[in-house]
Every structure is written in structure tokens, then in C-alpha cells.
N, C-alpha and C positions, 0 to 999 in steps of 0.2 A: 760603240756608243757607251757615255757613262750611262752608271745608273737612274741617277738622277731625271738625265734626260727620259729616257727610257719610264719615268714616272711620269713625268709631265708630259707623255704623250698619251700614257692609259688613262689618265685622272682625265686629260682633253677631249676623249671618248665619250667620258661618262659624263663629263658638263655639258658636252654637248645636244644629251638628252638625259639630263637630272633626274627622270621623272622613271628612266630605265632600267628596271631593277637587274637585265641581262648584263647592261654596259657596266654597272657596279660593282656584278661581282665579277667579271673578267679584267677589271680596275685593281680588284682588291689580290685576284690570284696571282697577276702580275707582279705586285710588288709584294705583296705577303706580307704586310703588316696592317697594324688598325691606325687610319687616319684618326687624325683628331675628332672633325665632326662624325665618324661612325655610328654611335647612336643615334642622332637627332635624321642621318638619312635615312638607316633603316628603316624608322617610324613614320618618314617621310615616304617610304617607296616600297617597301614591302615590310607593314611590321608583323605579320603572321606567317613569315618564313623561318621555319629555325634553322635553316642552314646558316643565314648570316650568323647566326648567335655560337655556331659551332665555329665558325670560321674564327671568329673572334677566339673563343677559350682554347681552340689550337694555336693558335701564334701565341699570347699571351702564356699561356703555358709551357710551350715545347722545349724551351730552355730547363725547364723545371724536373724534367724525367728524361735518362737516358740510359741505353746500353749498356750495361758492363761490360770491362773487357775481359776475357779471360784472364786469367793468374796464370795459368800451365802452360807451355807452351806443349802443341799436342794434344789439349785440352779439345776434343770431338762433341761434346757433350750437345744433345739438341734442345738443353732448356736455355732460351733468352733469360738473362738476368737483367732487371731495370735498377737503378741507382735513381734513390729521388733526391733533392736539395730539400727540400721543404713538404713537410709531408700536409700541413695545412692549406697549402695550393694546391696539390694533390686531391685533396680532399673536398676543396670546392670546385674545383675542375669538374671533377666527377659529378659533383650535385649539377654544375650547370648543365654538363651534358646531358642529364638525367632530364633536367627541365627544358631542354632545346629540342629533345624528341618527342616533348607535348604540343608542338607547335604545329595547325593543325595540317600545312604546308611545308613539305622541305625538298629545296630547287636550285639548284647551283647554276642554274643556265646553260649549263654544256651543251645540251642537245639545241636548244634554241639559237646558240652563235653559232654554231656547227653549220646549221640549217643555210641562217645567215650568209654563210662564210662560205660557203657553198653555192649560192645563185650568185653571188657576183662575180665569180672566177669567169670568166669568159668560157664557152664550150670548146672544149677539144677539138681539134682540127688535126693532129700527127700524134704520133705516139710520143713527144716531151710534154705536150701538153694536155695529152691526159695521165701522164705520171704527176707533172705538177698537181693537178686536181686531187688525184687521189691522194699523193703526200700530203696535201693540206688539210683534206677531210682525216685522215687519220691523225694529224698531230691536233686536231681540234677535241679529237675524243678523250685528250690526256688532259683534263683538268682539275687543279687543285689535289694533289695527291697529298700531299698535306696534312689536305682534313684529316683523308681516312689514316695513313699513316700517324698522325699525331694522337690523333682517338684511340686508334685501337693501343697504341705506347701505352697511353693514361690508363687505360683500364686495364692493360697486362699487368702495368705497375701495382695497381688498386688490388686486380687478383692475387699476386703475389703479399699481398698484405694482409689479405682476409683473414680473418682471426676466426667467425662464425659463421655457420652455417645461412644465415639470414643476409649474412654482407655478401657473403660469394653467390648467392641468390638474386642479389639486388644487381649487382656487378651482371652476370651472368647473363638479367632481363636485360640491362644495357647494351652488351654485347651484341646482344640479339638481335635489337631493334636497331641498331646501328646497320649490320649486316645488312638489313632488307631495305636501306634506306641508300646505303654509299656502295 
């Protein structure tokens, strides 16, 4: 299937019940980018979840910070190096994340579509069709990897920058609360 198509059937999901903030974000981890109207549904559907809000500065951002490659070949070494483009995006990235974990709700829907996705599979009758089942319950638990990998990038990057003892503190709380959240 092209992609495209493949959009226009998740987006068809969630039109179909506009008002579901579940169908949204499994809309949005599908294609991985920010639709145009983004803002105006959020506020429409869930606007005190800050996961949309994370979802967003990870896509928007993820181009902005990456890997280094090693120089050495042989090079073992176990520190990750980040390469930023723009350390101003950087650095608002981080304020937003900052301000998305004030948010007093944070929900990516996973467990809720899972659930979903899971009573309508017809019940098991032989052993194919309870593999079918449980492959599906378990690929339902991979969602939006993303976020967390995008997140944790930005602030290894931000670490890596630290100049003071107060930023890498600041950094640090982020880390944190991120952790107990994703």
C-alpha cells in the first residue's frame, strides 16, 4: 500500500469519531507527523493531555538532533554523541517538553486500543487462532516509540551541553519525569 493511502485510512479512523481522543493519537503514530489542523483538535478533544503536546515537539524536532557517527573505525567507546543543527530549536524543544509534563494528564491511548483491539478479534478456537490473538495483542503494545526515543535524544543532546550545574539539574528533573511517564 502506498503511504498516502495508508493515511487516509488512519485519518478515516479518527473522523469517524472526531470527538476520540484514542482514534487520534493512533491517527497521528501511524503517520508521524503534525497534521495541519493539530492544534485546534487537540483543544477540541483532549486539551489537558500533554502527550499530544510531546508528540508534536518530537516530530517537529527529530530532524534537528542526531547521532554522531564515530570518526575511528574500532571506535568502542560507550558515550552516544549527539550532533545538533540548530541549537535554538534545541533549546525550545526542551522548554516545551518541560511545559508538556505540567500537563495534568498524559495518555497516548495504547492500553485503551489494545483493549479495543483485543475484544473484537473473534475467540480462539485452534492453536492459529490463538497465535493470531496474541501477535496482535503484543504488536498493539509498541506504540509511538518515537516519542520516547525522540525525547530522551533531545535531552541527551541538552545534557551534553550543560554548561551549569543548574541546567543539568533542570535537564536532569526532565529526564526524570519523562521516565515515570513513557
Amino acid at each position: 500500500e502506498h503511504e498516502g493511502d495508508l493515511e487516509k485510512r488512519w485519518r478515516a479512523l479518527h473522523l469517524e469519531e472526531p470527538e476520540n481522543p484514542a482514534y487520534y493519537s493512533f491517527y497521528l503514530q501511524k503517520v508521524n507527523k503534525i497534521p495541519e489542523d493539530f492544534e485546534r483538535v487537540v483543544q477540541s478533544i483532549d486539551p489537558e493531555n500533554g502527550w499530544f503536546h510531546f508528540f508534536r515537539i518530537t516530530v517537529e524536532s527529530k530532524e534537528n538532533v542526531s547521532r554522531k557517527r564515530k570518526k575511528k573505525k574500532g571506535d568502542f567507546s560507550d558515550a552516544i554523541k549527539y550532533e545538533v543543527k540548530d541549537e535554538k530549536i534545541l533549546d525550545k524543544s526542551i522548554t516545551e517538553l518541560e511545559a508538556a509534563l505540567k500537563f495534568p494528564k498524559f495518555n497516548s491511548y495504547t492500553r485503551e486500543l489494545s483493549e479495543e483491539k483485543f475484544e473484537v478479534i473473534p475467540r480462539p478456537v485452534d492453536y492459529q487462532s490463538n497465535l493470531n490473538k496474541v501477535f496482535t495483542l503484543g504488536r498493539s503494545f509498541v506504540a509511538a516509540p518515537s516519542v520516547k526515543m525522540y525525547s530522551i535524544r533531545l535531552l541527551s543532546a541538552g545534557l551534553e551541553r550543560a554548561q551549569t550545574k543548574t541546567e543539568f539539574e533542570r535537564l536532569e528533573t526532565i529526564a526524570l519525569a519523562l521516565m515515570d511517564l513513557v
